[in-house]
C-alpha positions as CSV (number, residue, x, y, z in Angstrom):
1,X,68.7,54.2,158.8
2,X,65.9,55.6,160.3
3,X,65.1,59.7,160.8
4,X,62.8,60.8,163.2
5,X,60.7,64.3,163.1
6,X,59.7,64.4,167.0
7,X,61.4,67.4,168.1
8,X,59.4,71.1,168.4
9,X,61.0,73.0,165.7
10,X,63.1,76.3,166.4
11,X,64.3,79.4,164.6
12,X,67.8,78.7,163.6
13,X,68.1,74.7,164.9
14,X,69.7,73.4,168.0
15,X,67.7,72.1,171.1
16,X,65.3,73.7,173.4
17,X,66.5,74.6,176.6
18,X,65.6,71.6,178.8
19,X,64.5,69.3,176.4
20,X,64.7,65.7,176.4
21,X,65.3,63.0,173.1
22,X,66.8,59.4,173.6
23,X,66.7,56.6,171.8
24,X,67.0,52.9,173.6
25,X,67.7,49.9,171.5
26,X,67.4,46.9,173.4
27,X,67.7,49.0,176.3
28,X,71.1,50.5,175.6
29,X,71.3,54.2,174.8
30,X,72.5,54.9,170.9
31,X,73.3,58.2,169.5
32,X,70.9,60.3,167.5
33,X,72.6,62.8,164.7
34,X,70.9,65.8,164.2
35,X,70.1,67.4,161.2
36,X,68.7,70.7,160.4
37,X,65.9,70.7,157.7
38,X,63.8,73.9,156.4
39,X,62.0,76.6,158.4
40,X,63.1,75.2,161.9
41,X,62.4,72.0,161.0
42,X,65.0,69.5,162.8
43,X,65.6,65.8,162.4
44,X,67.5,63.3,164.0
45,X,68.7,60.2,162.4
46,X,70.3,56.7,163.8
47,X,71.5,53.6,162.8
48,X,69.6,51.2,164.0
49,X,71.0,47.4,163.6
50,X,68.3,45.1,162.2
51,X,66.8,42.6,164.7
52,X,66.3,44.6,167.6
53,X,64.0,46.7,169.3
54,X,64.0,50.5,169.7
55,X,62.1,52.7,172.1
56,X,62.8,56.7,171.8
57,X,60.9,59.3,174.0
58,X,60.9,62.6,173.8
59,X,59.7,65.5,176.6
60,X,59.4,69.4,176.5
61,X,58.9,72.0,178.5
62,X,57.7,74.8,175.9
63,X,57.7,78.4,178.1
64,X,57.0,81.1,175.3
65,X,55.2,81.0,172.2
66,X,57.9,82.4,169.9
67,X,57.9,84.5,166.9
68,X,56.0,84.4,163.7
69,X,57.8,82.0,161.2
70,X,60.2,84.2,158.8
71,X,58.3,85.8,155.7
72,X,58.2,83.4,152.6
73,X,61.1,84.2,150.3
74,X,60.5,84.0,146.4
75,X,61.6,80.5,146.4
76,X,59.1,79.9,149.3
77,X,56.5,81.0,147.4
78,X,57.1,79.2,144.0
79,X,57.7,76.0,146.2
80,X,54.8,76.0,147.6
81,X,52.5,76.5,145.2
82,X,54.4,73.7,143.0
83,X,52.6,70.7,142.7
84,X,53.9,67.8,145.5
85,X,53.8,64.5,146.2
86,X,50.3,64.2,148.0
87,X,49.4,67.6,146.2
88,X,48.7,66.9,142.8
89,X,47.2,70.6,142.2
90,X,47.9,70.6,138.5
91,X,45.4,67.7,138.1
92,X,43.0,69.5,140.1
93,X,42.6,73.6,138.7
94,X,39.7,72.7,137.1
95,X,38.2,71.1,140.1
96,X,39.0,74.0,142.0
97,X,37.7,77.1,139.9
98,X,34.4,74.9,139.2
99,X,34.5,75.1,143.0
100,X,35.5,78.2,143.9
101,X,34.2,80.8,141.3
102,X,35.7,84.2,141.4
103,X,38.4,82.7,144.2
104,X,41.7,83.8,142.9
105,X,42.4,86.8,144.2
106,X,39.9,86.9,147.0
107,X,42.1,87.3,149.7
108,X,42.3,85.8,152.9
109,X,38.3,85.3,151.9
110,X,39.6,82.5,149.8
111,X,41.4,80.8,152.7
112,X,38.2,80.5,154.6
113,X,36.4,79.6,152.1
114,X,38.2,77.2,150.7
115,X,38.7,75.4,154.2
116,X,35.6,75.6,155.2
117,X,34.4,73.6,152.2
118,X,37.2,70.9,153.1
119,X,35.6,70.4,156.4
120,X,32.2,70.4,155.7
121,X,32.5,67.9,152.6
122,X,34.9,64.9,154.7
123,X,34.1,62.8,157.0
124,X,36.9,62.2,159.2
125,X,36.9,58.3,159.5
126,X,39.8,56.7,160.8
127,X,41.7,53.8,158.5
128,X,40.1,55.0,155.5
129,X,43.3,55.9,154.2
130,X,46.7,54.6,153.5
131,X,49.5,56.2,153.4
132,X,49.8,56.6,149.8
133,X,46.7,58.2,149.1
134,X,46.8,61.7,147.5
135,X,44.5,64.6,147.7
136,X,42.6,63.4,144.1
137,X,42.3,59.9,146.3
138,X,40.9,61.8,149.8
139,X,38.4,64.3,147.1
140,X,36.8,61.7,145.4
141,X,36.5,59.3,148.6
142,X,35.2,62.3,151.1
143,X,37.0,61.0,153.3
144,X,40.0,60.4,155.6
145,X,42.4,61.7,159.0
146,X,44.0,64.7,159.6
147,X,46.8,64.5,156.3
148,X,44.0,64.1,154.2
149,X,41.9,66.8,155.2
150,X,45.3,68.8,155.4
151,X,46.6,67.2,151.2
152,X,43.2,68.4,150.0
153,X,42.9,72.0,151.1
154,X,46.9,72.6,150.7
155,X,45.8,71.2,146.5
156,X,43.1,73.3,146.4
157,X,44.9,76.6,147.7
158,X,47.8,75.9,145.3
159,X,45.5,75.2,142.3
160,X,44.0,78.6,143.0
161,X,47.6,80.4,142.9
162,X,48.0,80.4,146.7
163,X,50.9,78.8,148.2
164,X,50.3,76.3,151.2
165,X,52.2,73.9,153.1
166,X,51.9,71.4,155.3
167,X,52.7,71.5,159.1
168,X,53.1,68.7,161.3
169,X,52.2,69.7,165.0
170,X,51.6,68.8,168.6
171,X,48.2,69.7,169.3
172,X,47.1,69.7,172.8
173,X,43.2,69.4,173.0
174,X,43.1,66.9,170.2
175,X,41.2,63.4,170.9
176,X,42.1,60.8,170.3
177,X,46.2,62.5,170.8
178,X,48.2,61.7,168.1
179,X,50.7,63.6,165.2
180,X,48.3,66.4,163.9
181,X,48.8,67.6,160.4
182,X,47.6,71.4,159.5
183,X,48.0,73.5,156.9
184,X,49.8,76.9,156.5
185,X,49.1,79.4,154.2
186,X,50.6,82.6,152.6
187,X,48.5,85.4,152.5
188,X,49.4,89.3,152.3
189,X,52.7,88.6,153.8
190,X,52.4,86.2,156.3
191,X,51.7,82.6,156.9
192,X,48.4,81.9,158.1
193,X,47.4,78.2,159.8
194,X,44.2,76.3,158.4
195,X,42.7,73.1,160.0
196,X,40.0,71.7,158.0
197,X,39.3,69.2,161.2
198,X,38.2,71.7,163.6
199,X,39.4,68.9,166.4
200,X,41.7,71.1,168.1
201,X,42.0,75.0,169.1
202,X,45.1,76.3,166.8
203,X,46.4,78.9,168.8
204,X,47.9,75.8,170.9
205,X,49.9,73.8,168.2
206,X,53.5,73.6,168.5
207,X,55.2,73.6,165.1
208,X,57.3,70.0,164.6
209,X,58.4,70.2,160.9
210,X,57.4,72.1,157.6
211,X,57.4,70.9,154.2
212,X,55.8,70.7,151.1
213,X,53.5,67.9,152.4
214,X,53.9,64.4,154.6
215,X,56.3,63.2,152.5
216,X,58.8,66.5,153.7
217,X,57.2,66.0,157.4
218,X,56.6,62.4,158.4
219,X,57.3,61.6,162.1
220,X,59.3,58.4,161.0
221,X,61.3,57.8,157.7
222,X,63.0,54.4,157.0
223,X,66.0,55.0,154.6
224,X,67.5,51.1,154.9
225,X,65.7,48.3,156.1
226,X,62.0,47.7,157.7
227,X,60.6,48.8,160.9
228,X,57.7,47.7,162.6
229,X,55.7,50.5,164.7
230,X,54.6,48.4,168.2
231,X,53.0,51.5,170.0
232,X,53.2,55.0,169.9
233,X,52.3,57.1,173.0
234,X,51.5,60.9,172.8
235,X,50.7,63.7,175.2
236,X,50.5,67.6,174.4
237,X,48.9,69.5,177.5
238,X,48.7,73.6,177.6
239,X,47.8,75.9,180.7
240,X,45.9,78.2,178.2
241,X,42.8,76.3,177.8
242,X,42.3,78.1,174.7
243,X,39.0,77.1,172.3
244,X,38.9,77.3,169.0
245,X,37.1,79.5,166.7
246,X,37.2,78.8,162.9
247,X,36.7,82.0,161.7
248,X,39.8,84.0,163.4
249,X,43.1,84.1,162.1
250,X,45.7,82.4,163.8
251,X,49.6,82.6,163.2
252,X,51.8,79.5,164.2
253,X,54.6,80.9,166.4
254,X,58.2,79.2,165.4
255,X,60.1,79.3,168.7
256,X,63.9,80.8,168.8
């Protein structure tokens, strides 16, 4: 079985008005299943019979930017400043105070601060990761794409008692175009986005899916059986011609 995280996410599930997902394998249409996962978050899963060869697309129209996501619940905010997969934080408190003296309770000072050291202390090199690597991996290399920077400064925010999460987007402006994982966190009731990178303005993203880190948010997960990626083609365009500015404080809309 194989789920797919493709579609932009909306406030209480279901497609966007207009939108298009369809999945070809060996040129004959087969049903996706949707499924509704956390904070908008929607998946889609098929069976895919072994031995052939799957195309799916996917096209939006996105006209509005949406509401601010929901505030975090209590369970939100003890989730999220769990350690994760990708975000061993418990292995990395001491790391992050020897860091970041006098952080905890800094306010949205820390956030800043914090992410600004990510991005000036990695180089973003592409390949130099796998897809196991965790943020210890990614801080003692220096190194890595746009999960890496994002598993780093979601660690360090956690093992400085602020909750963070990972958010996969489309982010139009971005080059090379591809997936583009960011990082949201809470701060005096609200959820604030962070992108170490710098490589594209935030106030464009469009929120795909939510989680604790990649492993909650991959694009493609294979439950049963192998699949072989052959190409992948992405394009995210906006009207706005918005640039970025690190400093400001930008809130990621979740669409109803």
């Amino acid at each position: 079985m194989a789920v797919f995280s493709l579609a932009a996410a909306r406030l209480g599930g279901g497609p966007h008005p207009g939108e298009r997902l369809r999945l070809r394998v060996d040129g004959e249409p087969l049903p996706l299943e949707p499924a509704e996962d956390l904070h908008g978050t929607r998946l889609h899963l098929a069976r895919v019979p072994g031995g052939t060869q799957c195309t799916v697309s996917y096209e939006l129209v996105l006209d509005g930017a949406g509401g601010p996501p929901p505030a975090a619940a209590s369970v939100d905010v003890v989730r999220y400043t769990r350690p994760s997969r990708f975000c061993p934080s418990d292995e990395m408190t001491g790391t992050a105070d020897a860091l970041f003296p006098g952080a905890r309770g800094g306010g949205y000072a820390t956030l800043q601060r914090v992410r600004d050291w990510v991005h000036e202390n990695l180089d973003y090199v592409a390949g130099s990761s796998t897809a196991t690597d965790t943020a210890v991996h990614t801080y003692l290399t220096r190194q890595g794409v746009c999960r890496d920077y994002a598993h780093l400064l979601i660690t360090l925010l956690r093992s400085l008692g602020v909750p963070a999460r990972l958010v996969s987007v489309y982010a139009p402006g971005l080059s090379p175009m591809d997936f583009h994982a960011v990082v949201e966190a809470w701060h005096d009731g609200g959820w604030y986005i962070l992108d170490a990178t710098g490589l594209a303005p935030r106030s464009e993203f469009v929120r795909i899916a939510t989680g604790a880190d990649a492993s909650e948010t991959a694009f493609l997960t294979t439950l049963q059986g192998r699949i072989t990626l052959g190409e992948m083609r992405i394009a995210a365009e906006s009207t706005a011609g918005t640039s970025e500015d690190p400093g400001a404080r930008v809130v990621l809309p979740l669409p109803g």
